[in-house]
KOLDO-112514 format. One line per 2 residues: number of its first residue (from 1); for each residue x, y, z of N, C-alpha, C. Coordinates in pm, whole numbers, plus 32768, in hexadecimal, padded with zeros to 4 digits. Layout:
NUM	X/Y/Z/X/Y/Z/X/Y/Z | ...
END
This chain:
1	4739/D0A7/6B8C/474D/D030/6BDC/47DD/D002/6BC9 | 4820/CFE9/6C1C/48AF/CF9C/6C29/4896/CF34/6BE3
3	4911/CEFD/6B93/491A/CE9A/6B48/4929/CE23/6BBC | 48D0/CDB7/6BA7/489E/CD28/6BE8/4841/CD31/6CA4
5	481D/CDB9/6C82/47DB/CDF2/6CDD/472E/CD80/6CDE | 4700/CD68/6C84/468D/CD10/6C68/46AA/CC92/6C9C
7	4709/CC65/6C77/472D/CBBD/6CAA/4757/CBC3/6D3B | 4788/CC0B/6DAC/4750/CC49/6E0F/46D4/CC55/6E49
9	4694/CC7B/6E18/45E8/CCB5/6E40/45A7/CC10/6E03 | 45DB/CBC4/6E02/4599/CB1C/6DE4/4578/CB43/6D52
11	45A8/CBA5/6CC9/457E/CBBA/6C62/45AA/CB10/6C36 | 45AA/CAFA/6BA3/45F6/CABA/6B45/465B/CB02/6B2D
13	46B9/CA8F/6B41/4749/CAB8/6B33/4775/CAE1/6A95 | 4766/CB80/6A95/4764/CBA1/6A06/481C/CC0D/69F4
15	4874/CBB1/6A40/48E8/CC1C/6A05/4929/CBE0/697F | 495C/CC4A/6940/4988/CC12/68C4/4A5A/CBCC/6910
17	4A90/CB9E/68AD/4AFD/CB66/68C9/4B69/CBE8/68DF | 4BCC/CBC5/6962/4BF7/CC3C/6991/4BC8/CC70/69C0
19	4B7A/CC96/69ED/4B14/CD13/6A44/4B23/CCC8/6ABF | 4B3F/CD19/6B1D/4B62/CCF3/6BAF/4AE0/CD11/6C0F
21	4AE3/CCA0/6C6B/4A6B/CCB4/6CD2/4A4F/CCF2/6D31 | 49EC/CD41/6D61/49D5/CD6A/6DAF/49F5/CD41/6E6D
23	4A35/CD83/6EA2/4A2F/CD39/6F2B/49B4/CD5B/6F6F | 498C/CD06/6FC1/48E7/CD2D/7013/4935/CCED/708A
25	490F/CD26/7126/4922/CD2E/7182/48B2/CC9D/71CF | 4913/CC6B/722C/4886/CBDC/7236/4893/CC0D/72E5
27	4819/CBED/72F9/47E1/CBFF/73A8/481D/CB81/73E5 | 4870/CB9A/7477/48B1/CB2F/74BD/4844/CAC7/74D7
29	47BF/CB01/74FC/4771/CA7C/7528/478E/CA72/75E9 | 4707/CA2D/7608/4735/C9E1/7689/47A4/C998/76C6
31	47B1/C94E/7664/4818/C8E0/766F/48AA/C938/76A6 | 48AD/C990/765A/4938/C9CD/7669/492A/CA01/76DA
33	48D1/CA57/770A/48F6/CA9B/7788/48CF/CA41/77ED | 489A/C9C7/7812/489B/C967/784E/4938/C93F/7882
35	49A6/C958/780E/4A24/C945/7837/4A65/C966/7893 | 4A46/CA05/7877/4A86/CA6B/78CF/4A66/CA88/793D
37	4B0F/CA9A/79A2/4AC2/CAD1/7A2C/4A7E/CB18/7A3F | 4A3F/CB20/7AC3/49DC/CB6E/7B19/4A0B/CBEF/7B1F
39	4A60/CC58/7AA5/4A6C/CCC9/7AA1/4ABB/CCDA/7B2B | 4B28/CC92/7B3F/4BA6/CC63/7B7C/4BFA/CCE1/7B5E
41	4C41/CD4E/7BA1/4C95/CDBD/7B74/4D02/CD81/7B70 | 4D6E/CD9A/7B08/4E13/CD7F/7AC6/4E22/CDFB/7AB3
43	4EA9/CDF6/7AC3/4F14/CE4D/7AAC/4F1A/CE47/7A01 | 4F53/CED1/7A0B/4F4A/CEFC/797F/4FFF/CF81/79CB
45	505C/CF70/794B/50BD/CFDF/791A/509F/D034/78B4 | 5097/D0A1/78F0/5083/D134/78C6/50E7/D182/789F
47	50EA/D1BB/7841/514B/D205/77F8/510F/D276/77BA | 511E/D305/77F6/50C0/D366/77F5/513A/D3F3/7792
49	513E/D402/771A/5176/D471/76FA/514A/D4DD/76DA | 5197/D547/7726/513E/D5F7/772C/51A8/D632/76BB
51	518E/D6AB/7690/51EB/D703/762E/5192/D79D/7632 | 51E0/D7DC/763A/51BE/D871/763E/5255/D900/75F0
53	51FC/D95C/7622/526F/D9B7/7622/52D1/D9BC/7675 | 5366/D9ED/767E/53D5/D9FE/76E1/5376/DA1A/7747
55	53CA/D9CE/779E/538A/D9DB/7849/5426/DA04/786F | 542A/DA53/78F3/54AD/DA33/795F/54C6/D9B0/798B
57	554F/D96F/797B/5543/D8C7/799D/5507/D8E1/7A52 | 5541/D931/7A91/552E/D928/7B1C/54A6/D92D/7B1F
59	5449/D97B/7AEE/53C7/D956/7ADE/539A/D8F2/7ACB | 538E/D8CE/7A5B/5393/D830/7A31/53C8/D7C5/7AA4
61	541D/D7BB/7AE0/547F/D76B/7B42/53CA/D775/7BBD | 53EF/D7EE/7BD2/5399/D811/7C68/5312/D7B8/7C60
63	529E/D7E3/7BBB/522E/D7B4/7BAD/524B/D71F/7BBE | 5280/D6DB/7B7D/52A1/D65E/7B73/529E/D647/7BE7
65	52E1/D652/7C49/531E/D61E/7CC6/529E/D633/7D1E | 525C/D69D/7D1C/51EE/D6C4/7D5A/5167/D645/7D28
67	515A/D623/7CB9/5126/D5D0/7C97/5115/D530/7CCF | 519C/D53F/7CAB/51D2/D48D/7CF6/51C7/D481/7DB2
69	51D1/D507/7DE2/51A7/D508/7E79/510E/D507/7E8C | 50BC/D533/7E2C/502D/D532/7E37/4FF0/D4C1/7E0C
71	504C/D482/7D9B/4FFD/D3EB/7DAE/506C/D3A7/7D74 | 5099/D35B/7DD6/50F4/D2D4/7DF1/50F9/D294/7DAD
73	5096/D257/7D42/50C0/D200/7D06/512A/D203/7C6E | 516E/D28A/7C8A/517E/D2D3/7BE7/5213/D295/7BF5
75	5231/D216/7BC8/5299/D1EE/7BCD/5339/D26E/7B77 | 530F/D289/7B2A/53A1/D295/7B09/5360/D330/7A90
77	53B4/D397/7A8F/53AF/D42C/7A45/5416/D436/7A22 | 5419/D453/7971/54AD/D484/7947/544F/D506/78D3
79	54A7/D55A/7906/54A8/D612/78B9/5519/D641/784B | 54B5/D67A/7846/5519/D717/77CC/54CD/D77F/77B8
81	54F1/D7FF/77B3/54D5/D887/77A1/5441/D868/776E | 5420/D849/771A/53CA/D817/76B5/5385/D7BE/76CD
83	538D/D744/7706/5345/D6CD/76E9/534B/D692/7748 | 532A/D5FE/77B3/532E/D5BE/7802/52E8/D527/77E4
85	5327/D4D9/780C/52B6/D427/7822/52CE/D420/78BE | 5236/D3B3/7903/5225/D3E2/795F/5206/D317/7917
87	523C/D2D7/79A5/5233/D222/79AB/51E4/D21A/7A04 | 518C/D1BB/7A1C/5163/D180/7AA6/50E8/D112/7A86
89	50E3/D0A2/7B07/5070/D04E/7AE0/4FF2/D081/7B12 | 4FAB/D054/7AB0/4F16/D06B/7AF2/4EB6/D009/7AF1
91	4EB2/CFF4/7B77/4E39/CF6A/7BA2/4D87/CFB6/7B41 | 4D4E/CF6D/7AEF/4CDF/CF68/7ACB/4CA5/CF12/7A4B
93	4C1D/CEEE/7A7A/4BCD/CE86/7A56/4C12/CE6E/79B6 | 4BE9/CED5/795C/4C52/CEB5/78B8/4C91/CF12/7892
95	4CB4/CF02/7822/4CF6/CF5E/77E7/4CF5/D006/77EC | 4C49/D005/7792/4BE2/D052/778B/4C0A/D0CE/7814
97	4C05/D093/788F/4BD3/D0BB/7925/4C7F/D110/792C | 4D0B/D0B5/7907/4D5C/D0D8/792D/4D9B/D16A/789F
99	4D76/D13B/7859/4D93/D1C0/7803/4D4B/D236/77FB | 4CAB/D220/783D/4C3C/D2A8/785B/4CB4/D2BD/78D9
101	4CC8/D27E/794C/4CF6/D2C6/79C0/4DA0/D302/79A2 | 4E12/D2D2/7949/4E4D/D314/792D/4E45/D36A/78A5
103	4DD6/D39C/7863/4DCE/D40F/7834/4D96/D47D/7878 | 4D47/D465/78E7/4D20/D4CD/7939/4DB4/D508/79A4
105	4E0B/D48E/79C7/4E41/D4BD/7A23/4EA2/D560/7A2F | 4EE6/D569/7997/4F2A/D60B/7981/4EC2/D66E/797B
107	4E65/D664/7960/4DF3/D6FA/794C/4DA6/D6F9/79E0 | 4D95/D692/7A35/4D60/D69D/7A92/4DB4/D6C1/7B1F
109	4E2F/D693/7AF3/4EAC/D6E5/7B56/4F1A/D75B/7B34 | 4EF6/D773/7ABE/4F14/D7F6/7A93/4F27/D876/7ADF
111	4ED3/D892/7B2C/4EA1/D8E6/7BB6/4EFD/D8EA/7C2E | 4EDF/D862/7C49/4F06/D829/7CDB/4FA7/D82B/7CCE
113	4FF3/D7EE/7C74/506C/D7CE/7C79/508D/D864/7C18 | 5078/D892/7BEF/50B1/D93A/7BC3/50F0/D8CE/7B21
115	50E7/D890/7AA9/50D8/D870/7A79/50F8/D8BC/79E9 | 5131/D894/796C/5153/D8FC/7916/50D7/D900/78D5
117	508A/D90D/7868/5019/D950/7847/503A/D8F2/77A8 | 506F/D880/77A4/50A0/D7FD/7764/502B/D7DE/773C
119	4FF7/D777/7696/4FA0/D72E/76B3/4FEE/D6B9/768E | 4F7D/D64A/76A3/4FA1/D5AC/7674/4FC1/D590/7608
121	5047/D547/75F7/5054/D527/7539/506A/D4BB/7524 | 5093/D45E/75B6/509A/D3CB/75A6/5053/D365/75E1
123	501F/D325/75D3/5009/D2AF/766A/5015/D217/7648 | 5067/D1BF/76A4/505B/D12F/7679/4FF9/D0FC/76FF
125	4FBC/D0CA/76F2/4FA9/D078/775A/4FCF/CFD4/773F | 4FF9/CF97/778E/501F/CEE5/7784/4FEC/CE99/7806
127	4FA3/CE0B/7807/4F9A/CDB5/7852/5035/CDA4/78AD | 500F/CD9A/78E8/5081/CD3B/7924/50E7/CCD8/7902
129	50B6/CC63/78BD/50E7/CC02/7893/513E/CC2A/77F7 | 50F1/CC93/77E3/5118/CCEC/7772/519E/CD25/7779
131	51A7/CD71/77EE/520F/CDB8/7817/52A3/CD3C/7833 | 5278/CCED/788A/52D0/CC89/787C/5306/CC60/7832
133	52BD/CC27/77CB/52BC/CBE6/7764/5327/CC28/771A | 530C/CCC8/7711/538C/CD23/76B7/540C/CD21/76CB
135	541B/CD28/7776/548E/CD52/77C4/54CA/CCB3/77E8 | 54A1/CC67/779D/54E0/CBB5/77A2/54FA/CBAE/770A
137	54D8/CBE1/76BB/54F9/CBE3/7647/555E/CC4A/760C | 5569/CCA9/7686/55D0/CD25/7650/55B8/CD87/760B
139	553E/CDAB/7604/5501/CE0B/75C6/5491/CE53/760A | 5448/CEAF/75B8/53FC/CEEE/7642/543C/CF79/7698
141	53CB/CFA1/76FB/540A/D02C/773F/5460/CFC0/77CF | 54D2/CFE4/77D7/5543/CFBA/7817/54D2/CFCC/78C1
143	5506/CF78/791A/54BF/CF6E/799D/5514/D014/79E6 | 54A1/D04C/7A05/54C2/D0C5/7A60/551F/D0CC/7AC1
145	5579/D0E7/7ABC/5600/D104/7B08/563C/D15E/7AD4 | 5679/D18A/7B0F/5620/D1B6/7BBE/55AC/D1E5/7BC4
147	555E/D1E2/7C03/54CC/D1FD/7C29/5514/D2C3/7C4D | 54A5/D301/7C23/549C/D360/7C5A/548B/D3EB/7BD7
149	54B6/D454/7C01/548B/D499/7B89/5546/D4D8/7B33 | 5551/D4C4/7ABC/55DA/D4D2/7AAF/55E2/D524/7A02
151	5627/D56A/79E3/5640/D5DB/7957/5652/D547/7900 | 562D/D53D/7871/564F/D4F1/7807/56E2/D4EA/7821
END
């Protein structure tokens, strides 16, 4: 048993002095999701990093570009032989929704856009207000400019 694991479980609080407590996880309750919208979709910034073996950059260049013509919303691609981050927002309900749909997005267009054979090694996802919040403070991934797909 974890030390203060009993005083947790409603035991008697039997830790000796020094012995650190257990954290237990507490249920939001009604009340809380009473708060929240009606599962209202926000924007969320995506920050998707691939890494693999040497690719041809022109390869790399082409998939990318082929990508961002197949779905529009892929704000901004910067490459290397090796590696790539891939920016863009993604409208969905939370977090959860927007980081399942950009971890699927490189293995599921892999195919279609001719794609290096890369897997995932990074991902941020951020709210909105989040993203702001960085790029008013001066810190943070710099606002995409130029939009489009461009070499490190």
């Amino acid at each position: 048993m974890r030390p203060g694991a009993a005083a947790s479980r409603g035991g008697p609080a039997s830790r000796a002095a020094g012995e650190e407590r257990a954290l237990t996880s507490v249920a939001t309750g009604d009340a809380y999701e009473a708060e929240l919208p009606a599962e209202q979709p926000r924007l969320w910034h995506v920050t998707l990093s691939v890494s693999g073996d040497e690719a041809p950059l022109g390869e790399v260049r082409r998939g990318l570009e082929q990508l961002a013509h197949d779905h529009p919303f892929l704000l901004t691609s910067r490459y290397a032989g090796d590696h790539a981050e891939i920016r863009y927002w993604e409208e969905a309900r939370d977090l959860h929704d927007a980081a399942a749909v950009a971890l699927r997005l490189w293995g599921e267009h892999r195919q279609t856009a001719q794609l290096p054979p890369w897997e995932i090694v990074g991902l941020e996802v951020i709210d909105r207000e989040t993203y702001h919040q960085r790029i008013a403070e001066g810190y943070g991934p710099l606002p995409a400019t130029p939009v489009g797909v461009h070499p490190f």
